[in-house]
N, C-alpha and C positions, 0 to 999 in steps of 0.2 A: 114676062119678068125674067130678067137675067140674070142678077145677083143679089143673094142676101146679103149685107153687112152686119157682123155682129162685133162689138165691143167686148173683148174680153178682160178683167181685170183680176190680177191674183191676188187671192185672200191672205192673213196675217200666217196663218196655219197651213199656206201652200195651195191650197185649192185653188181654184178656177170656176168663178162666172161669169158667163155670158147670156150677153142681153142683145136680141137683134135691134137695128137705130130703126126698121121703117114699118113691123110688124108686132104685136105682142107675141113674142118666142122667148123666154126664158130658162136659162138651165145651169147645172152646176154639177162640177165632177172633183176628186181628188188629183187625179193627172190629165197630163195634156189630153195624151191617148184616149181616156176616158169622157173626156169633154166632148172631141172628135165625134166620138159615136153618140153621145146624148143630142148634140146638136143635130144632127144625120136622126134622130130619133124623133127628136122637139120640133123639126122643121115638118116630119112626113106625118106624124099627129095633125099638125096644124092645118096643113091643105090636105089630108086626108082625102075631103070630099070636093077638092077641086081638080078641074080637067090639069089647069095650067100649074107646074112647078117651080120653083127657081133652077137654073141651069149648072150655078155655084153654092157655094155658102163660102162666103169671106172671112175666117175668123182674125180681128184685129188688136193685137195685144196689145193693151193702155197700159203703162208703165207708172208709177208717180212716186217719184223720192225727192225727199227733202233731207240737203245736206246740211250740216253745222257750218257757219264761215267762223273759222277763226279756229 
């Protein structure tokens, strides 16, 4: 395993979560920074009890704004 993917999407209130796309890893912080290490936190809980790690963690920021036309 080489890379995780996680989707990150920020909250109305500024926060940040992310959800990895190919694993159940879930997590949520107030700042980037803090997201950084829950994720780094969320992922090492997870395989815990595996040999094999991921080599990355990908965080990918989803964006979504809808503008007014007119």
């Amino acid at each position: 395993m080489n890379e995780l993917i996680f989707e990150v999407t920020q909250e109305a209130d500024g926060g940040f979560v992310a959800e990895c796309l190919s694993e159940g890893i879930f997590t949520q912080a107030g700042t980037w920074e803090e997201l950084r290490r829950n994720v780094r936190e969320a992922t090492a809980a997870y395989f815990f009890d595996r040999k094999e790690q991921p080599a990355s963690l990908r965080l990918h920021l989803v964006r979504d704004e809808v503008l007014a036309n007119g």
